[in-house]
Short mmCIF file of the C-alpha atoms (twelve columns), coordinates in Angstrom:
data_MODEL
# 
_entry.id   MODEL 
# 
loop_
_atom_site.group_PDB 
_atom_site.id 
_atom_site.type_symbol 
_atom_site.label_atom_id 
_atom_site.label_alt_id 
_atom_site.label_comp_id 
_atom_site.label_asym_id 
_atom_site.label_seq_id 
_atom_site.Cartn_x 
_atom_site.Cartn_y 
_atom_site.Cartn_z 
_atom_site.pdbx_PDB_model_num 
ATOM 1   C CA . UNK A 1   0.000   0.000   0.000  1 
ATOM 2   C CA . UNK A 2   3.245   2.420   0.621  1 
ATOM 3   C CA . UNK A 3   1.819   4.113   3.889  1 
ATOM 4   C CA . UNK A 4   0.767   2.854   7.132  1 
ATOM 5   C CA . UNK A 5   -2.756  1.055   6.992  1 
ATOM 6   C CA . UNK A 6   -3.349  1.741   10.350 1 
ATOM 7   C CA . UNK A 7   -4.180  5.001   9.791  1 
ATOM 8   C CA . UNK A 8   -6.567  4.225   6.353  1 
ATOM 9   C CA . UNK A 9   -10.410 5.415   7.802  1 
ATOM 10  C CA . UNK A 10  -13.064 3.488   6.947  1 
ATOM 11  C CA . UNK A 11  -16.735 5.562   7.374  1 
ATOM 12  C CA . UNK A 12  -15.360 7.826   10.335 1 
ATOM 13  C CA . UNK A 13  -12.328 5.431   12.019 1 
ATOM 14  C CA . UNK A 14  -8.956  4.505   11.283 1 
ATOM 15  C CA . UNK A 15  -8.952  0.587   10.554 1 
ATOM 16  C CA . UNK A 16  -7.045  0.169   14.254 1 
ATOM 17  C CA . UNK A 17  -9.786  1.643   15.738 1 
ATOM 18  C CA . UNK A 18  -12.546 -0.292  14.448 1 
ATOM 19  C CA . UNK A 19  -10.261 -3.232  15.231 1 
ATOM 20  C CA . UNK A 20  -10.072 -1.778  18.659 1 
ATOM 21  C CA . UNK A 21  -13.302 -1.051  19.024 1 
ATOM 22  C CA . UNK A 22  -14.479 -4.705  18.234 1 
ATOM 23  C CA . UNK A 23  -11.912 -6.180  19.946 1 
ATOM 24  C CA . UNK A 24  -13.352 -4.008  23.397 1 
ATOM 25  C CA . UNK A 25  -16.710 -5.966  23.072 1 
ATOM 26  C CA . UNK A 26  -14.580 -9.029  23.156 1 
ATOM 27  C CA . UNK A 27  -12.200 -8.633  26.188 1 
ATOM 28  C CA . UNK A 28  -10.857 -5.368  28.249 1 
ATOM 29  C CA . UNK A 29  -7.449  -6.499  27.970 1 
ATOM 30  C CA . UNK A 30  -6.290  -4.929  24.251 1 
ATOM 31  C CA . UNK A 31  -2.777  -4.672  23.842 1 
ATOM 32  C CA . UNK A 32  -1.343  -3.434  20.685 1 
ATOM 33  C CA . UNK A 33  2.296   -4.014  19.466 1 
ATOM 34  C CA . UNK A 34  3.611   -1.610  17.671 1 
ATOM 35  C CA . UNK A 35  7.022   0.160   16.879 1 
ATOM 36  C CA . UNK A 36  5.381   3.745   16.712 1 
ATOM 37  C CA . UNK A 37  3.262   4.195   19.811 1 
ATOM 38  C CA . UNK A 38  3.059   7.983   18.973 1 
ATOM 39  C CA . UNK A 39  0.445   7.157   16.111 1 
ATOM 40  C CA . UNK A 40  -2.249  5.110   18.723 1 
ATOM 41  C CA . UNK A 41  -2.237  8.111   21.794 1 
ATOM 42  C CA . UNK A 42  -5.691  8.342   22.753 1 
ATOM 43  C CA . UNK A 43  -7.080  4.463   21.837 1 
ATOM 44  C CA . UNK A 44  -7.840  2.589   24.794 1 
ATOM 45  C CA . UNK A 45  -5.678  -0.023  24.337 1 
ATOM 46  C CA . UNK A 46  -2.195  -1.293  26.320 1 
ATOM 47  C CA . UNK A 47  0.519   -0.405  24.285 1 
ATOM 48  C CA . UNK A 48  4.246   -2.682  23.859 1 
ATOM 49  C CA . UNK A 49  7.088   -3.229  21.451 1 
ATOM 50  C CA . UNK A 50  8.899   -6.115  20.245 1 
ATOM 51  C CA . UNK A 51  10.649  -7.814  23.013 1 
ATOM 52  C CA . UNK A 52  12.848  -9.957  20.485 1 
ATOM 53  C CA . UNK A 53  12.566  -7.484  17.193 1 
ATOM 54  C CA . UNK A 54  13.510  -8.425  14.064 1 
ATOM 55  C CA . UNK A 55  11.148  -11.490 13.510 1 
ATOM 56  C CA . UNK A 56  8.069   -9.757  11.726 1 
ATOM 57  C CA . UNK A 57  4.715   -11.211 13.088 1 
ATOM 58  C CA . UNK A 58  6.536   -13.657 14.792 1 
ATOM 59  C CA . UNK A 59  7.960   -11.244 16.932 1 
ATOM 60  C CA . UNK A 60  4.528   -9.098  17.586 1 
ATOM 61  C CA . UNK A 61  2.914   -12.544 18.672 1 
ATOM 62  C CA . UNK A 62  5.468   -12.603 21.084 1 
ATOM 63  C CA . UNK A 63  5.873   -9.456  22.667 1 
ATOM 64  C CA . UNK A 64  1.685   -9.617  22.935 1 
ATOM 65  C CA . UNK A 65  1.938   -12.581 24.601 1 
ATOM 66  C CA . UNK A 66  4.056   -11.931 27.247 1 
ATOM 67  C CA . UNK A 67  1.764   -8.054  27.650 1 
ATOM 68  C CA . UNK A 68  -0.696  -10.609 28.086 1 
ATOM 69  C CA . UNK A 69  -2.679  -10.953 31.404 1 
ATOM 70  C CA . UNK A 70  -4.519  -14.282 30.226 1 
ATOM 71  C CA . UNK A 71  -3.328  -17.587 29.438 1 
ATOM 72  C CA . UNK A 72  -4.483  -16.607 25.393 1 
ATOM 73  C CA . UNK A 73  -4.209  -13.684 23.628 1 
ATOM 74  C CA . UNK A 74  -5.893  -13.145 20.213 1 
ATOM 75  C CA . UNK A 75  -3.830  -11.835 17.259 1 
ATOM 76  C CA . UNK A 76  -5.374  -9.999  14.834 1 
ATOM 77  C CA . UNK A 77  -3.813  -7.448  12.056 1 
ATOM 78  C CA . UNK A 78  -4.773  -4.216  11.848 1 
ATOM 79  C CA . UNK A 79  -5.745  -4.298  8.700  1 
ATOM 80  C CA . UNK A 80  -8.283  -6.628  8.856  1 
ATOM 81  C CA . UNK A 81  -11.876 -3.931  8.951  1 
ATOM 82  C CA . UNK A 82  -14.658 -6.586  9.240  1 
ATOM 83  C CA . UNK A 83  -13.757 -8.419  12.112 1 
ATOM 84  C CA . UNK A 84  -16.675 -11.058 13.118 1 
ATOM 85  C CA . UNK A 85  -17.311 -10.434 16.831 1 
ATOM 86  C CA . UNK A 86  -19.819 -13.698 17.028 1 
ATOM 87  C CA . UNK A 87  -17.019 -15.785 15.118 1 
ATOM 88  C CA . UNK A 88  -14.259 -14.153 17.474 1 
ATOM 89  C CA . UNK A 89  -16.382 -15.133 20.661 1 
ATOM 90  C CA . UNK A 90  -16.722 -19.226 19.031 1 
ATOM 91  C CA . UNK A 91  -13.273 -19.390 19.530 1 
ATOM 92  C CA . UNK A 92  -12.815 -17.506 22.525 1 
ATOM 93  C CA . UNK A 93  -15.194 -20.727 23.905 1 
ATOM 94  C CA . UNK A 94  -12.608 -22.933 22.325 1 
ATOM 95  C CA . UNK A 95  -10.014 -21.692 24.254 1 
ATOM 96  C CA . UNK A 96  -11.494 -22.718 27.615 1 
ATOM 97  C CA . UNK A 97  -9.889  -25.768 29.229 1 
ATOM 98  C CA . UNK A 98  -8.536  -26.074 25.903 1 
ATOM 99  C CA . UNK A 99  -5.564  -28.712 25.320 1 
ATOM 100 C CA . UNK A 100 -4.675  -26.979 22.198 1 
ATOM 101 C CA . UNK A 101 -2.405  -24.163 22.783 1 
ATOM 102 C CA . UNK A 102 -3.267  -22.739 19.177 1 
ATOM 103 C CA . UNK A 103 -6.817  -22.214 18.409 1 
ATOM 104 C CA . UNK A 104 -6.851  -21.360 14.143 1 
ATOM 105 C CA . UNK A 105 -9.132  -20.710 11.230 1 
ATOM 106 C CA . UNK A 106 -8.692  -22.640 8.182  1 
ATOM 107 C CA . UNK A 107 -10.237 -20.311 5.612  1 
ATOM 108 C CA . UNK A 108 -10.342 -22.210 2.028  1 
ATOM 109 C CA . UNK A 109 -7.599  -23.668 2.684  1 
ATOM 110 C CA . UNK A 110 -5.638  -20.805 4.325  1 
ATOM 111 C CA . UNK A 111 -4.481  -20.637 7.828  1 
ATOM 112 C CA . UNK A 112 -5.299  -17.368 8.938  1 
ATOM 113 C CA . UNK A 113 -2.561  -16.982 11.205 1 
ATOM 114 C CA . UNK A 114 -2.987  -13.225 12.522 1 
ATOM 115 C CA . UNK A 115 -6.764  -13.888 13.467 1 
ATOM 116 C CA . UNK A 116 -5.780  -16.748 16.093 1 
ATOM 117 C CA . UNK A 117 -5.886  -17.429 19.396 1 
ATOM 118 C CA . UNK A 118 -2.189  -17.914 20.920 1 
ATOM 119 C CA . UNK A 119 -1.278  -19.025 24.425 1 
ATOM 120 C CA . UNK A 120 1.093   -18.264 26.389 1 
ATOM 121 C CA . UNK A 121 2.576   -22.261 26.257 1 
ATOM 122 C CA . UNK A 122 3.726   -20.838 22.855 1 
ATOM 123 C CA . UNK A 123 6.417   -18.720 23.661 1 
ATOM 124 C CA . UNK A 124 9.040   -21.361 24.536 1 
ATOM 125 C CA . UNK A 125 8.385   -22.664 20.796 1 
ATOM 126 C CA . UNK A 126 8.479   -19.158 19.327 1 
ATOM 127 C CA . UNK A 127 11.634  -18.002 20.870 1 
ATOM 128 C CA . UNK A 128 14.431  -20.128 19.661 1 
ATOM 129 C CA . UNK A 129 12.853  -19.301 15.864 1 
ATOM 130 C CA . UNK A 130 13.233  -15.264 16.896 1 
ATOM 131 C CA . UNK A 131 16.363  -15.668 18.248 1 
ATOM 132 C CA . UNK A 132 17.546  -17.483 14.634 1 
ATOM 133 C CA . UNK A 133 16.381  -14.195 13.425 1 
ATOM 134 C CA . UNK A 134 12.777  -15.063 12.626 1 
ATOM 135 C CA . UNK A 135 10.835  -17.446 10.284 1 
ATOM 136 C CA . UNK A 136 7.222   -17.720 9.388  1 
ATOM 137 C CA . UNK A 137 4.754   -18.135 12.112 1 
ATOM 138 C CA . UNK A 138 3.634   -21.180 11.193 1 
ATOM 139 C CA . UNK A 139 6.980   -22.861 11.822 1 
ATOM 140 C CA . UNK A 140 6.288   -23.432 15.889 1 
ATOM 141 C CA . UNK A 141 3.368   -25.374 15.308 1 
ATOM 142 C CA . UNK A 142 4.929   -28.716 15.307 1 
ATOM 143 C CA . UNK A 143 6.017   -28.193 18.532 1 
ATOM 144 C CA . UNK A 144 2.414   -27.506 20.292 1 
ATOM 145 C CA . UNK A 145 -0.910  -28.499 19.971 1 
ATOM 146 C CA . UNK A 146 -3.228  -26.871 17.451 1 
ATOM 147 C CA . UNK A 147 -6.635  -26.443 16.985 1 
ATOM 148 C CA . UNK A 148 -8.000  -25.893 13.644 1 
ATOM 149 C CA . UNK A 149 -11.610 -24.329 12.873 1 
ATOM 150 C CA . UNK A 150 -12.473 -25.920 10.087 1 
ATOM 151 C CA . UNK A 151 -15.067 -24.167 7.006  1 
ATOM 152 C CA . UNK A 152 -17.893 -25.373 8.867  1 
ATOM 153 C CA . UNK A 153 -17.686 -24.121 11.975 1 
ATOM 154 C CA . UNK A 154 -16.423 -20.677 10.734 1 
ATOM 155 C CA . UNK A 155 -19.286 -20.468 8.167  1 
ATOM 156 C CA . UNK A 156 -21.863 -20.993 10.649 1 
ATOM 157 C CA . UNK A 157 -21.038 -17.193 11.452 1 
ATOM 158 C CA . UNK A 158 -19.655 -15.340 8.778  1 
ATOM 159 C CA . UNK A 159 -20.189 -17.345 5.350  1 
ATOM 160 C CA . UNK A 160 -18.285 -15.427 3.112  1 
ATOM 161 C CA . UNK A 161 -15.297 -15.023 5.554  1 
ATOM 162 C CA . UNK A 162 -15.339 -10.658 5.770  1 
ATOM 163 C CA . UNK A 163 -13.608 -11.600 8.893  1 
ATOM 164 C CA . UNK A 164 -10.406 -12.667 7.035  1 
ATOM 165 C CA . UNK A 165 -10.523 -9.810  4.356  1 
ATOM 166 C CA . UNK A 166 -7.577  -7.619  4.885  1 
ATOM 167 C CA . UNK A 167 -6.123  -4.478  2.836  1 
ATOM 168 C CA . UNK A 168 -2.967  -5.412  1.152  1 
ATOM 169 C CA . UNK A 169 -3.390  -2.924  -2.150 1 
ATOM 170 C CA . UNK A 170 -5.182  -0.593  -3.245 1 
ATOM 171 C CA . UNK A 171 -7.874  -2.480  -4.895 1 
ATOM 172 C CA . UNK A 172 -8.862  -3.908  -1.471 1 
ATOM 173 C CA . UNK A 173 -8.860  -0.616  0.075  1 
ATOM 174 C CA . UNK A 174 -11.524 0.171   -2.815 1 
ATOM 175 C CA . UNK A 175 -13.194 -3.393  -2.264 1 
ATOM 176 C CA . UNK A 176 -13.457 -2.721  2.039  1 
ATOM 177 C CA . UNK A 177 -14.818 1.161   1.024  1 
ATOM 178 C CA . UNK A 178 -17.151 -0.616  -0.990 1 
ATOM 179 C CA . UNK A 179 -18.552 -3.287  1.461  1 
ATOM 180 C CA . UNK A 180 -18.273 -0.729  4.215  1 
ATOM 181 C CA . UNK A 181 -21.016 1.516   2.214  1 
ATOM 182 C CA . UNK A 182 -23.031 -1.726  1.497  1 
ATOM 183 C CA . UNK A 183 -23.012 -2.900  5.444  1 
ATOM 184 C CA . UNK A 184 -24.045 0.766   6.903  1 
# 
C-alpha cells in the first residue's frame, strides 16, 4: 500500500480503531504491538514493542503474549476492517480448558494466522525461531498443539469469511470502502 494502513479510515475510524473497538466488546485487555506508539495516543488499548525485534509477526505474537494478562491472547492485524465479533467469541469458547495451545481458522484452505488465538505455552516454541532471526509463524506449530476451525464451523457465522478480508493494495482498500457503504 506504501503508507501505514493503520491510519486508512473506513466511514469515520482509522482501521485500528474499528479493530479496537471490536476487539473491546470481546475482552478489556487490548494490547497493541507496535514500533510507533506515537500514532495510537488516545485508543484505549495497552501499548508494547517487540521484546525480540527483528522477527516480523513472529515477533509481535510474542511481545503480545508476554503483555498478556490471560493464558491466550488473540492476534489480529490491523488491517483486517470486518472483524466477526460472534465468530471471534466461538473461539474464545474454544479456548477454555482447551488442550490446544493454538486455536486457528482454516479459511479455504488458508491458515489465517494473525486472526488466532495464541497461548502463552507458545512462547518457549516461538523463541528459539526469533532468536535465529525469525521465520514464518507457522513454523512453531509442530512443537504444540493446534486447533484448527475448520469451514464449517467458521461459516456458521460469517459465510463469506469478511472476517479474514484484509487491505494489502489498493484495490482492497476500494473493495473494504465498498462493502463498508453496502453494510451501513
Amino acid at each position: 500500500m506504501g503508507r501505514d494502513k493503520s491510519q486508512l479510515v473506513l466511514n469515520g475510524e482509522t482501521l485500528v480503531a474499528r479493530a479496537v473497538r471490536t476487539l473491546s466488546a470481546l475482552s478489556g485487555d487490548v494490547i497493541l504491538v507496535t514500533s510507533t506508539p506515537e500514532l495510537f495516543e488516545g485508543l484505549d488499548v495497552r501499548l508494547t514493542g517487540d521484546v525480540m525485534p527483528g522477527g516480523g509477526a513472529l515477533s509481535g505474537i510474542h511481545a503480545g503474549l508476554i503483555a498478556a494478562r490471560h493464558e491466550f491472547a488473540l492476534v489480529v492485524a490491523c488491517d483486517m476492517p470486518f472483524l466477526n465479533l460472534d465468530l471471534l467469541r466461538y473461539m474464545a469458547s474454544l479456548t477454555a480448558g482447551a488442550s490446544a495451545a493454538v486455536v486457528i481458522p482454516r479459511w479455504r484452505g488458508e491458515l489465517e494466522t494473525l486472526h488466532t488465538f495464541y497461548s502463552r505455552d507458545c512462547m518457549p516454541a516461538i523463541e528459539p525461531i526469533l532468536q535465529r532471526g525469525g521465520g514464518r509463524i507457522i513454523e512453531f506449530y509442530e512443537r504444540v498443539s493446534v486447533r484448527y476451525v475448520e469451514l464449517e464451523e467458521i461459516t456458521r457465522f460469517d459465510p463469506d469469511g469478511l472476517t479474514f478480508f484484509n487491505v494489502n493494495s489498493p484495490e482492497d482498500w476500494e473493495r473494504a470502502q465498498e462493502l463498508a457503504a453496502s453494510r451501513v
